[in-house]
C-alpha positions as CSV (number, residue, x, y, z in Angstrom):
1,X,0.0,0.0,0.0
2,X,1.6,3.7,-0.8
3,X,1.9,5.9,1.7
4,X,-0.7,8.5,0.2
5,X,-3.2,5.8,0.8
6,X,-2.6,5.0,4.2
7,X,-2.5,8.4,5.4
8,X,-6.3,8.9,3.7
9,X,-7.2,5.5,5.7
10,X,-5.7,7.0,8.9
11,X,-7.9,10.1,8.3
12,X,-10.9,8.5,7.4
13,X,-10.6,6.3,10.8
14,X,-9.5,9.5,12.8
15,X,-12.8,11.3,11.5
16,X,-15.1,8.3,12.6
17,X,-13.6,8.0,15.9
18,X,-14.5,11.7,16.4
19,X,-17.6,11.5,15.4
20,X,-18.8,9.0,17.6
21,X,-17.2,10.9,20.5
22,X,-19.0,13.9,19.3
23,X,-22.2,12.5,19.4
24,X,-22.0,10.5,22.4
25,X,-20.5,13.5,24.2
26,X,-23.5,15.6,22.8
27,X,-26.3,13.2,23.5
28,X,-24.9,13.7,27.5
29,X,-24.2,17.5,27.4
30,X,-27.5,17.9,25.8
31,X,-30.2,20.4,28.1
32,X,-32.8,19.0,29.5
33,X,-36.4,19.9,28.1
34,X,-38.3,22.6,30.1
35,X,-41.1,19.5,30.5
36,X,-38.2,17.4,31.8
37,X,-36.9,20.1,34.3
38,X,-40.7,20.7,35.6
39,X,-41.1,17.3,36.1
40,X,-38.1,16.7,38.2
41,X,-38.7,19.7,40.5
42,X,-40.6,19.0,43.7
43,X,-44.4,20.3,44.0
44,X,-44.9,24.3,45.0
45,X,-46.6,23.9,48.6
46,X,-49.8,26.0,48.5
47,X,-49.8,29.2,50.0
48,X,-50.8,29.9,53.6
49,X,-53.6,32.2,54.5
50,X,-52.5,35.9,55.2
51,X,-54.6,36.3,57.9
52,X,-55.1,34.3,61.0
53,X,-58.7,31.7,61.3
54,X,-60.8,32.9,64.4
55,X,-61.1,29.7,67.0
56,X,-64.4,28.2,66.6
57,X,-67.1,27.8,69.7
58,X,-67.8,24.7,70.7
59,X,-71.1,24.0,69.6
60,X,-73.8,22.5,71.2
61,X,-77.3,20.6,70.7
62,X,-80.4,22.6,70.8
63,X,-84.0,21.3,72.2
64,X,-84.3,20.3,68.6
65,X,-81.6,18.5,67.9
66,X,-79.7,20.9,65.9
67,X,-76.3,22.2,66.6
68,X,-75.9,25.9,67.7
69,X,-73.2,28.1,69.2
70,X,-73.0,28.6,72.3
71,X,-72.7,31.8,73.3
72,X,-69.5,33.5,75.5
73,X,-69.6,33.8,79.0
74,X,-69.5,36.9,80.4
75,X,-69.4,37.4,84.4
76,X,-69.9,40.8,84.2
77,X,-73.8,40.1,83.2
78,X,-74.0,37.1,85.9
79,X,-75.9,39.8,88.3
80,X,-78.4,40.5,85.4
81,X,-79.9,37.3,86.1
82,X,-80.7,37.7,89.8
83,X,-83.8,39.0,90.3
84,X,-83.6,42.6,92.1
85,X,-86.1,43.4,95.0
86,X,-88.2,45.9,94.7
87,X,-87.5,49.1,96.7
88,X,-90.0,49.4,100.1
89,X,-91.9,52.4,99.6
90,X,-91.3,55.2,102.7
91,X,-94.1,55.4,104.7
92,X,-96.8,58.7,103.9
93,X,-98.0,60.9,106.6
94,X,-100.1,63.9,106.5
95,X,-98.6,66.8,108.2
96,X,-96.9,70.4,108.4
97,X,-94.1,69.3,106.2
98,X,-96.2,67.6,103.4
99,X,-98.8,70.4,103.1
100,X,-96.3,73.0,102.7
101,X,-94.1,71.3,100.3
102,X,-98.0,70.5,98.0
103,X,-98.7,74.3,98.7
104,X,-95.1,75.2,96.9
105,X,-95.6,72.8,94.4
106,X,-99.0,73.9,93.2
107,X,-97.9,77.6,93.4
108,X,-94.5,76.8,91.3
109,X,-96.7,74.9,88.6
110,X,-100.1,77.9,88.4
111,X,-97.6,80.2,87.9
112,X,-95.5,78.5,85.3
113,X,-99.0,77.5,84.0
114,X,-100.2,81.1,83.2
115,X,-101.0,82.2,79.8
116,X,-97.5,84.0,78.3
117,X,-97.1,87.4,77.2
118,X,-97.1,87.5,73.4
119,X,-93.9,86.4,71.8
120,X,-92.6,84.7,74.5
121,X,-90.9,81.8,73.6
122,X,-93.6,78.5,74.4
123,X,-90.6,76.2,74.5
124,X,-89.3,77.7,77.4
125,X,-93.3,78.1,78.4
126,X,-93.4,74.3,78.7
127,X,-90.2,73.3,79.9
128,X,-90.7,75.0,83.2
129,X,-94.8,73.5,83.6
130,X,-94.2,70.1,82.5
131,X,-91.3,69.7,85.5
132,X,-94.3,70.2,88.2
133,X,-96.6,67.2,85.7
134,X,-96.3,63.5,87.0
135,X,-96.2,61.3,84.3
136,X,-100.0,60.9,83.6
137,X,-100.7,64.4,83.2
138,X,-97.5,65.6,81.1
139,X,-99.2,64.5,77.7
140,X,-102.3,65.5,78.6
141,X,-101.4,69.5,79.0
142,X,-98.6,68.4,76.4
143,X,-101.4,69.0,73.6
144,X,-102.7,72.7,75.2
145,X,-101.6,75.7,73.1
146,X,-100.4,78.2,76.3
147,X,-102.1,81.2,73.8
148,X,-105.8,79.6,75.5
149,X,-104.7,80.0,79.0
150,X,-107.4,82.5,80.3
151,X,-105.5,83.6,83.3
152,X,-102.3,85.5,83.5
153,X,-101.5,86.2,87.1
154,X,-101.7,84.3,89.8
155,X,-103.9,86.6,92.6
156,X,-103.5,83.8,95.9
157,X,-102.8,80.2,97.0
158,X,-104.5,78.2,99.6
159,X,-103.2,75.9,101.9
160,X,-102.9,72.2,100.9
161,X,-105.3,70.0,101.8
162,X,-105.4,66.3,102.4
163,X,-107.5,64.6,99.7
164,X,-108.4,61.2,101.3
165,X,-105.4,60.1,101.7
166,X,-101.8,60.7,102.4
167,X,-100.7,60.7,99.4
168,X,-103.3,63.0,97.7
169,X,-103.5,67.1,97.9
170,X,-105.6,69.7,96.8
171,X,-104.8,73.4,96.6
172,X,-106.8,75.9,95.6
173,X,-106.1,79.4,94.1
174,X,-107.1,82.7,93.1
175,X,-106.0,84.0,89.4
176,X,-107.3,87.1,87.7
177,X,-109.2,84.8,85.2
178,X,-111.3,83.3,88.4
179,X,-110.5,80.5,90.8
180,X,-108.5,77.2,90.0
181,X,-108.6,74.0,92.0
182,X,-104.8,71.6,91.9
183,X,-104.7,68.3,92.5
184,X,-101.3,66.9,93.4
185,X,-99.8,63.3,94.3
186,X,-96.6,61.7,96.0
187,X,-95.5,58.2,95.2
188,X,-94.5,57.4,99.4
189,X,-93.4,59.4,102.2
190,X,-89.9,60.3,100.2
191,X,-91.3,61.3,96.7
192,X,-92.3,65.0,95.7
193,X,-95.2,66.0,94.9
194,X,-96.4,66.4,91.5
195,X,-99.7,67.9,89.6
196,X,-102.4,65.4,88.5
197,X,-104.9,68.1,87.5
198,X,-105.0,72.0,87.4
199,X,-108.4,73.6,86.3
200,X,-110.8,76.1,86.4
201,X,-113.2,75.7,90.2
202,X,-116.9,74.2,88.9
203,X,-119.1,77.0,89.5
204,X,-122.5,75.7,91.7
């Protein structure tokens, strides 16, 4: 064989052998597919909550069989469920003391009863009669227009009465628009005395 020959043998054979290297050394350097590199990686862990759960109340069965919350317990409302005794009312006697504090009374309330002058301001009219009114009577004078009130001076004021019972007084008083009978009441011996009824005396 000439030597031209044997070197194209030896080049041919040289070629191969790289070749094969080549592609063996590229099928192990070759990247990895993005399905392949997804697949490989562990799972994402899902994401926690950004705020905190609240802790749930024990539940418990109704009369009906369902399940309800139960409420939280508050001692600060324990007391609520005592029952509360009811106040003894002060004993109520007729005397000195109670007829004079009925006179005062019935004088504040004629006076603050008396028809205003014109302009005056009927809020303020009010405000000061309704404070001498129990409770019953306050609505019903609630509805009278203080224009209507035929007096507009208060002339004189009896002395209380008692009017049958202790806790019951009349007064009666003189205005320049004729005379007026009060009717007052007390709750017990330690309450004031408020109007029931102010009106014109029944003439005979």
């Amino acid at each position: 064989m000439s030597a031209r020959r044997t070197a194209v043998v030896v080049t041919v054979v040289v070629l191969v052998g790289v070749g094969v290297v080549v592609a063996r050394g590229g099928e192990r350097d070759q990247p990895a597919t993005v399905q392949q590199t997804a697949a490989a990686l562990p799972a994402r862990p899902a994401q926690a909550p950004t705020t905190r759960p609240s802790p749930a109340r024990p539940a418990t069965a109704s009369p009906t069989g369902d399940a309800t919350v139960s409420p939280e317990h508050d001692p600060d409302h324990d007391e609520l469920d005592e029952a509360v005794p009811s106040p003894t009312p002060a004993p109520a006697v007729w005397d000195d003391a109670a007829a004079t504090a009925a006179t005062a009374v019935a004088a504040e309330s004629l006076s603050a009863f008396a028809r205003p002058a014109p302009g005056a301001d009927v809020d303020a009219w009010w405000a000061r009669f309704a404070k001498t009114l129990s409770t019953a009577a306050a609505p019903v004078y609630g509805r009278v227009d203080p224009r209507l009130v035929p007096y507009t001076q208060v002339l004189k004021v009896g002395p209380a009465q008692q009017a049958g019972s202790d806790l019951l007084a009349s007064v009666t008083s003189t205005t320049d628009a004729g005379v007026y009978e009060v009717l007052l009441s007390r709750q017990d011996g330690a309450s004031g005395w408020l109007v029931e009824r102010l009106r014109p005396q029944e003439q005979p």
